[in-house]
MARFIRO-955587 format. One record per residue (C-alpha): x, y, z. Coordinates in steps of 0.25 Angstrom, whole numbers, plus 5000, padded with zeros to 4 digits. Example, Ala and Ser with C-alpha at 12.3 -4.5 7.8 and 13.67 -1.06 7.14 Angstrom:
2
(site (5049,4982,5031));
(site (5055,4996,5029));
***
This chain:
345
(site (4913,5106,5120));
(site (4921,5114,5130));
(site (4912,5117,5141));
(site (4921,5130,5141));
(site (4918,5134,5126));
(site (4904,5131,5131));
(site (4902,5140,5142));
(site (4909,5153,5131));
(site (4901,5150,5120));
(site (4888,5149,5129));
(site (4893,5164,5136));
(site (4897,5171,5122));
(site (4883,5167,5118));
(site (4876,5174,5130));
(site (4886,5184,5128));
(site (4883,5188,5115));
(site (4869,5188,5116));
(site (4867,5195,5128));
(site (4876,5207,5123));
(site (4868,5207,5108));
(site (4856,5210,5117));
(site (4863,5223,5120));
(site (4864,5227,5105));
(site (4853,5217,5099));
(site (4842,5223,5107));
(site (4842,5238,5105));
(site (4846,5236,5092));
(site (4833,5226,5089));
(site (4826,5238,5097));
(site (4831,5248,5087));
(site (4827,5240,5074));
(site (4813,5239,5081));
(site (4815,5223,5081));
(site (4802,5223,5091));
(site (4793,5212,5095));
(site (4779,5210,5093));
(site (4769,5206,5104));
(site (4756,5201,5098));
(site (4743,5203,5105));
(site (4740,5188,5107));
(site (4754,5189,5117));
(site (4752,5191,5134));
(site (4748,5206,5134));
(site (4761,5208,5143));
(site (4770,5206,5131));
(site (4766,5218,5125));
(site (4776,5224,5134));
(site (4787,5215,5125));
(site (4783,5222,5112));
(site (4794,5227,5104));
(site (4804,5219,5112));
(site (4818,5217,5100));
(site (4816,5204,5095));
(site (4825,5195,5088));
(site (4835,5194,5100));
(site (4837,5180,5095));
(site (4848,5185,5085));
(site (4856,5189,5100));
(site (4857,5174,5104));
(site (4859,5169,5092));
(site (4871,5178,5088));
(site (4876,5175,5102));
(site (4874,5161,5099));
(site (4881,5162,5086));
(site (4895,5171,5093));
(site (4896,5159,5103));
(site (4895,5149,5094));
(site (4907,5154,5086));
(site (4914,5159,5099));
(site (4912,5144,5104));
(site (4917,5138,5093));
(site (4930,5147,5093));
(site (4934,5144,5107));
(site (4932,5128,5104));
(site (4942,5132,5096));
(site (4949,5138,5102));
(site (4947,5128,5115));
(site (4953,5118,5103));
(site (4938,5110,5108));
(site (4940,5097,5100));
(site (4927,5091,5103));
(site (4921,5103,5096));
(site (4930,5104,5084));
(site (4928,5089,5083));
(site (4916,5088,5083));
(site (4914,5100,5072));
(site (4923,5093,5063));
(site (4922,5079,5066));
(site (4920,5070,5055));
(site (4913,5060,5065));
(site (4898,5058,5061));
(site (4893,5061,5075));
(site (4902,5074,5078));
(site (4897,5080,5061));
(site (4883,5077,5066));
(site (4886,5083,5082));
(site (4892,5097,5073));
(site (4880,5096,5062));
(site (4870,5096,5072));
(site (4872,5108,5082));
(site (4878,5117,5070));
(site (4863,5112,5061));
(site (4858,5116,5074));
(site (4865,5129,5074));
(site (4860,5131,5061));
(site (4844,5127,5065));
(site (4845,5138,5077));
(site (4851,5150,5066));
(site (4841,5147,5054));
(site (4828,5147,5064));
(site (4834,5159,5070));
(site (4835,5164,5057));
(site (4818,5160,5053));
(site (4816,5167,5066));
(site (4823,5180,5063));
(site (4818,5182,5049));
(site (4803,5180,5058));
(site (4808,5190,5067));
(site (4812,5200,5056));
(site (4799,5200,5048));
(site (4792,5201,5060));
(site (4800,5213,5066));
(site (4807,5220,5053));
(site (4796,5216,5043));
(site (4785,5218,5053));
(site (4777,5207,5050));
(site (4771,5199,5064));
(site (4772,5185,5059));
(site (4786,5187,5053));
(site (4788,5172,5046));
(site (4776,5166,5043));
(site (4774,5151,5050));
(site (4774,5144,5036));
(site (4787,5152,5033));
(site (4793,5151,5046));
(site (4790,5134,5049));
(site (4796,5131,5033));
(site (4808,5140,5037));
(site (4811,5130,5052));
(site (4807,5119,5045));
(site (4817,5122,5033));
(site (4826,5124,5044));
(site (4825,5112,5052));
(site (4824,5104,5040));
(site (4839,5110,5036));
(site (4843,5105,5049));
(site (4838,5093,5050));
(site (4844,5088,5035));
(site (4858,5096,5039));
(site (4858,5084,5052));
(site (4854,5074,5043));
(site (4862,5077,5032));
(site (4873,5077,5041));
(site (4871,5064,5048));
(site (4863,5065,5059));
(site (4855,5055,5058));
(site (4851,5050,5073));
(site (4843,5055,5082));
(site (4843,5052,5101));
(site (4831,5050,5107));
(site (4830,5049,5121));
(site (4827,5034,5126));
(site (4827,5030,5110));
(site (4840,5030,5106));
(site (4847,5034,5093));
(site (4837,5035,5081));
(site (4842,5036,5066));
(site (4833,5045,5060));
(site (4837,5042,5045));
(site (4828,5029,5043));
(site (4817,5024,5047));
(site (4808,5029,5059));
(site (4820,5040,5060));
(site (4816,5046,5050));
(site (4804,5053,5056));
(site (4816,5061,5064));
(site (4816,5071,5054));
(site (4801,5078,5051));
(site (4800,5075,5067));
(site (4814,5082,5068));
(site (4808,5095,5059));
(site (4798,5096,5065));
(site (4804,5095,5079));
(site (4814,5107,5075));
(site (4803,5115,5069));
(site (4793,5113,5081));
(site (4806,5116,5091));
(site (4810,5130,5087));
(site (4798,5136,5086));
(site (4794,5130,5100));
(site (4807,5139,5104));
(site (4800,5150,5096));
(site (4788,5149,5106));
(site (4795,5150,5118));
(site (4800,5162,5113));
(site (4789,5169,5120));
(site (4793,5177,5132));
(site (4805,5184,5137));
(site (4817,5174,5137));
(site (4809,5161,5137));
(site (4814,5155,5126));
(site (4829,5160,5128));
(site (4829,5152,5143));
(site (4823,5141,5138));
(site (4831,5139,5126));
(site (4843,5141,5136));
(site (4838,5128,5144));
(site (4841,5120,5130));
(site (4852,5125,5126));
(site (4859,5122,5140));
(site (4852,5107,5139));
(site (4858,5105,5124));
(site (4871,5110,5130));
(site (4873,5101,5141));
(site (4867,5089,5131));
(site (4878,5092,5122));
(site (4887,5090,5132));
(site (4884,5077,5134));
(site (4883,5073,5120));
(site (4899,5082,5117));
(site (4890,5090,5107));
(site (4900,5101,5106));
(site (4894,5109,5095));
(site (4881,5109,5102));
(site (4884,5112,5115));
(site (4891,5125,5110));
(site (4876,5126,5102));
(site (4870,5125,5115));
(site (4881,5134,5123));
(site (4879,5145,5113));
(site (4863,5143,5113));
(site (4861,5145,5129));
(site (4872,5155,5130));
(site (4864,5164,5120));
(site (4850,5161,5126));
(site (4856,5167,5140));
(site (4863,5179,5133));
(site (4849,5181,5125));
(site (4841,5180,5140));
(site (4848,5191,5145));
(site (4840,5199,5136));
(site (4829,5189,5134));
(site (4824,5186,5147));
(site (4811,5195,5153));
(site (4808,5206,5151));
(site (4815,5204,5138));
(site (4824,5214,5130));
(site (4823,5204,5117));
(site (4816,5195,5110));
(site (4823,5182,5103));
(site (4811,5183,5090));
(site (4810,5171,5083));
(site (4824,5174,5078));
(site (4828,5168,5090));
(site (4819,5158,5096));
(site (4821,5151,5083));
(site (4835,5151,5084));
(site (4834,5144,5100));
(site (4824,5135,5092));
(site (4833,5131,5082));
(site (4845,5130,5093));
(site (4835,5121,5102));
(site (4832,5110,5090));
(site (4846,5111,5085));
(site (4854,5107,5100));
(site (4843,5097,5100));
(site (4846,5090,5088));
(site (4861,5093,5090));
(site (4861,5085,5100));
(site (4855,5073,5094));
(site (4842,5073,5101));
(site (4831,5082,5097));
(site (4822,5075,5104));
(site (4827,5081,5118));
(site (4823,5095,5113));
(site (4808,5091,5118));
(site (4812,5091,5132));
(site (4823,5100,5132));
(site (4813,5109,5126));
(site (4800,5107,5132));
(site (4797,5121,5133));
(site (4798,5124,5120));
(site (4790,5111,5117));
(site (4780,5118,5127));
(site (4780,5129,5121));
(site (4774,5124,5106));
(site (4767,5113,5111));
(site (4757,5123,5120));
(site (4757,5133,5106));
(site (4752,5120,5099));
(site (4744,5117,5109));
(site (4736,5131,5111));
(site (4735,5132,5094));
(site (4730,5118,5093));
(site (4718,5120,5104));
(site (4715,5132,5100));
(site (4714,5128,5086));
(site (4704,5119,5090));
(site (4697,5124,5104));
(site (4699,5138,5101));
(site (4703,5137,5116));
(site (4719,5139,5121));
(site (4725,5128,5131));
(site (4735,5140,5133));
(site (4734,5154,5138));
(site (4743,5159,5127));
(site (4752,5149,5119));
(site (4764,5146,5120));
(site (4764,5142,5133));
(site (4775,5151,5140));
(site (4763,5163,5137));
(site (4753,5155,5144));
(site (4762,5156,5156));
(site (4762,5170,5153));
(site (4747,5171,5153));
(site (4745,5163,5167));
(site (4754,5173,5172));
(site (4769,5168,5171));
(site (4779,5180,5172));
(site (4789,5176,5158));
(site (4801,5175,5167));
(site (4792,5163,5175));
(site (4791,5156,5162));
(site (4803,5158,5157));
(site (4809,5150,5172));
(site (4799,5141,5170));
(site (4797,5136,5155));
(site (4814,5138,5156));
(site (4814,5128,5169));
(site (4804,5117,5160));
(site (4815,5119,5149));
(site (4825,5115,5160));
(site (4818,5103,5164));
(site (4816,5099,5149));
(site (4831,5099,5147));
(site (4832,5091,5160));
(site (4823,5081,5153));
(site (4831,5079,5140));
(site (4843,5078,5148));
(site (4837,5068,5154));
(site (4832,5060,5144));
(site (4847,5063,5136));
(site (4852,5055,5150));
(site (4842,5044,5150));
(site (4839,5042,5136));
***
């Protein structure tokens, strides 16, 4: 795609989002859409308590306003290799099309599990919001929809790095799709755990969407790189207001969403597989929740100060802007690893 169409789509995005913030945030304000800090947080959050959540709805209107604006001017820009690819009757291009709008699709429907949490929580005033039987059957329907709507619409390959093209329809293949489930489910709740202090996972998520746009780039992706455009344009809009001391809060509405986003470049791409480096932080951040519940479970001793591991930081007395440089410099060097293993393997 038009570097050019690009570059608009990716400023409309941060556009829109930044100026929601003006409205969005004392209108959330008004309706008393507050967060709750619970005991068991750092004692410093306490000062965060009643901060508007479900900010996530800013980006992702923004997101969806460049979207269309994007696919305006490409035609306006007469952009054939867009419009080709969207209405191409080759295999390759339907499956190129299929995959980033399915993926589209996996970011707005675990934006929408998250925003039905966020509003039990905050209109209905129930804590716990969805419960975690009804909120992992609600993702795994979802990324189960996803998963048949690739398949049913021939995607029936998968690239891994140093192995080559694997079919994934017989034989050892098979065993792509419970691993693929479980992959997209276990990834957009590890965004959903970086979500936990001010603009940590908006940067980080930022890193990604900048590496899945530059991979699209070489692999004439068109609709993804206009995915991936829209994405970091509506992360950087959302910092504005995002980053500490924060004015707004995503909720679960929308670190689902960037969840979502995140698994659906991934696989739009042809490769989830590159998610794990490019996303090393999130990975981080699950693995040391697994890791602290697990021990604890069984010494009744922790491995970490407080899970996950960005509040153990906190605790050993990282400032949040110190961990947001450095968990969002380790994203950085993760890209640099899938890129690099995209070049060699």
């Amino acid at each position: 795609m038009d570097a050019v169409i690009l570059i608009v789509s990716a400023l409309v995005a941060f556009g829109v989002t930044a100026l929601l913030g003006v409205w969005m945030i004392p209108f959330l304000r008004r309706l008393k859409f507050g967060q709750t800090i619970y005991e068991e947080g750092p004692a410093w959050h306490k000062s965060k308590q009643g901060t508007p959540v479900m900010g996530g709805l800013m980006f992702i209107i923004g997101i969806a306003v460049a979207l269309v604006c994007g696919l305006c001017f490409a035609w306006l820009q007469k952009d054939n290799r867009f419009f080709s690819e969207l209405t191409s009757s080759f295999s390759q291009d339907r499956i190129a099309t299929v995959r980033w709008i399915a993926g589209l699709g996996l970011a707005l429907a675990s934006g929408l599990i998250g925003f039905t949490d966020d509003y039990i929580k905050v209109v209905k005033k129930r804590n716990l919001g969805l419960t975690v039987s009804q909120k992992t059957l609600l993702q795994l329907l979802v990324a189960a929809a996803f998963l048949a709507t690739l398949l049913l619409n021939g995607d029936t390959v998968t690239r891994i790095p140093f192995v080559g093209t694997v079919d994934i329809t017989q034989g050892i293949g098979l065993v792509y799709w419970p691993i693929a489930l479980i992959f997209i489910y276990g990834f957009v709740n590890a965004v959903n755990l970086t979500d936990g202090i001010d603009g940590l996972c908006t940067s980080v998520t930022m890193v990604v969407a900048v590496f899945f746009l530059l991979l699209s780039g070489t692999l004439y992706a068109s609709g993804l790189s206009l995915f991936a455009a829209c994405l970091t344009g509506g992360c950087a809009g959302f910092l504005v207001w995002n980053a500490h001391p924060a004015k707004v809060f995503m909720g679960d509405t929308g670190s689902l969403f960037l969840g979502g986003a995140v698994c659906g470049m991934a696989f739009a791409c042809g490769s989830p597989v590159l998610l794990l480096p490019a996303g090393i932080v999130y990975l981080g951040e699950a693995m040391s929740d697994v890791i602290q519940i697990a021990h604890y479970k069984r010494t009744h001793k922790r491995v970490f100060k407080m899970a996950p591991i960005h509040h153990h930081f906190e605790m050993c007395g990282w400032s949040e802007n110190k961990i947001v440089c450095v968990f969002t410099a380790v994203a950085v060097i993760g890209c640099g690893i899938a890129g690099v293993l995209v070049w060699l393997g």
